[in-house]
N, C-alpha and C positions, 0 to 999 in steps of 0.2 A: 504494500500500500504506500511504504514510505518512497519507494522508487518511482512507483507513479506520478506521484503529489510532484516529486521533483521533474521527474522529466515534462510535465505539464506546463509547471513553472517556470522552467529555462525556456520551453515553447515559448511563452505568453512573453515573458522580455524580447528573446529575439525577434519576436512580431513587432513590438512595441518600437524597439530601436531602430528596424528596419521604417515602419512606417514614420518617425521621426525624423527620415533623412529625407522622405520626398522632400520636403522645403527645408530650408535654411533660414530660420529668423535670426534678425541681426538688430542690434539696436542702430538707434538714430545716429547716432555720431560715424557708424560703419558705411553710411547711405553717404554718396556722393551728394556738395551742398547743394548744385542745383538742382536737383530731385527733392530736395528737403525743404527748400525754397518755392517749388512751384506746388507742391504740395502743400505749404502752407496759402499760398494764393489764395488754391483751388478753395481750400478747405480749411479759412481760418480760424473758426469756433472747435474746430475736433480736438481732441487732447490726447484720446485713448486710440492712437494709432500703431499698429504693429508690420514693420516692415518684415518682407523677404528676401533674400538675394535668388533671383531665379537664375540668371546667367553672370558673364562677366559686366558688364555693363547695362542688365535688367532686373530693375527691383518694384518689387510690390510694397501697395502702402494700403492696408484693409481696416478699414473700422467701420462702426454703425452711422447712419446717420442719423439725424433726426428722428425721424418716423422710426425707425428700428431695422431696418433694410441693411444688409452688409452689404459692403461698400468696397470696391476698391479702385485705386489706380496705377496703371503699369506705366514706368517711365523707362524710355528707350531711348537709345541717339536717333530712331526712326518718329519719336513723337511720343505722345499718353493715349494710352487708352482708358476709358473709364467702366467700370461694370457695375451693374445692377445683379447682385444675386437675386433669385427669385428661389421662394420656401416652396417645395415639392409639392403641397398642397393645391399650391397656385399654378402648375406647370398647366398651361395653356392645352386644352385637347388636342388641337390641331396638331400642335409637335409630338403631343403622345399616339397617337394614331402615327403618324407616318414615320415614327422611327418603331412602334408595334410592327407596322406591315412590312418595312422596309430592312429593319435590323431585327428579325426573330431569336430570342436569347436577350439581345442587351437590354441594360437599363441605365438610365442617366445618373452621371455622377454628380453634375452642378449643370442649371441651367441658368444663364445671365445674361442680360442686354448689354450691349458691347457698343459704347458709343466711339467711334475714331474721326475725325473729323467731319464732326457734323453728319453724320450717315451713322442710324443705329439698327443693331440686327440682332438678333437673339441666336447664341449661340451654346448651345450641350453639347458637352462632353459627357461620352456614351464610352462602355465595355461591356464587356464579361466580366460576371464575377466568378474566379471558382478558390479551391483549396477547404480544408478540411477545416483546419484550424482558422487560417487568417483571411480565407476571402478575398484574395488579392484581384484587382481589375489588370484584365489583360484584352487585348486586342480594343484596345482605347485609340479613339478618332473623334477630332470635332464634329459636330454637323452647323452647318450655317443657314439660318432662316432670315428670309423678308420681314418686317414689325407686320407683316397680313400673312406670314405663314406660310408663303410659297419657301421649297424648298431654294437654294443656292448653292451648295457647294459640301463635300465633303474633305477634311484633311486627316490623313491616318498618322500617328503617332509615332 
């Protein structure tokens, strides 16, 4: 019993550490200033903001906004984009129908409105879930939607 409990338990961390490296949070001062700078522009009343470093020169800045909506914005040498999470409760039919018919198996990881210059589109990130223990998403692809739902475009991961 006692070999179990343990092997169980060395699972459950190594789950744990492995899913704590998809993202990198870094504090503020590790954030290039001009990202920390247009981010306070964007978003001067926020306080409670939690950066990521996603690549060499792309970081995320996520927090709630007002209303209670997570929030983020991704600053690139290519520009910001801004995202509207949306709570899975909310997930627009239309997008649920046509990735039911179109991707059989997957289910959405996060869907959110993607605003980039002036042009917003709603985009999910979809996988597979499988694994015993951890559940891991595999075979993960954006899909991209019109704000009326037509599809646009698929990018695989």
């Amino acid at each position: 019993m006692k070999k179990i409990f343990a092997i169980l338990l060395t699972l459950f961390v190594s789950q744990s550490i492995l899913f704590a490296q998809n993202g990198t949070k870094v504090s503020e001062k590790d954030v290039p200033e001009r990202y920390v700078k247009d981010f306070q522009r964007l978003a001067p009343d926020v306080k409670n903001v939690e950066w990521q470093h996603v690549d060499s020169l792309v970081y995320d800045a996520y927090y709630e906004n007002e209303s209670g909506t997570l929030t983020a914005y991704r600053f690139s040498p290519k520009g910001t984009e801004t995202r509207w999470y949306i709570e899975s409760r909310y997930y627009p039919h239309a997008i649920l129908d046509y990735i039911s018919a179109n991707y059989p198996n997957y289910k959405i990881k996060e869907l959110y409105v993607l605003m980039i210059k002036n042009k917003a589109t709603y985009r999910a990130l979809i996988g597979k879930r499988k694994g015993i223990f951890s559940k891991k998403w595999r075979n993960m692809r954006y899909i991209n939607f019109e704000t009326d739902y037509k599809f646009i475009d698929e990018i695989e991961l």
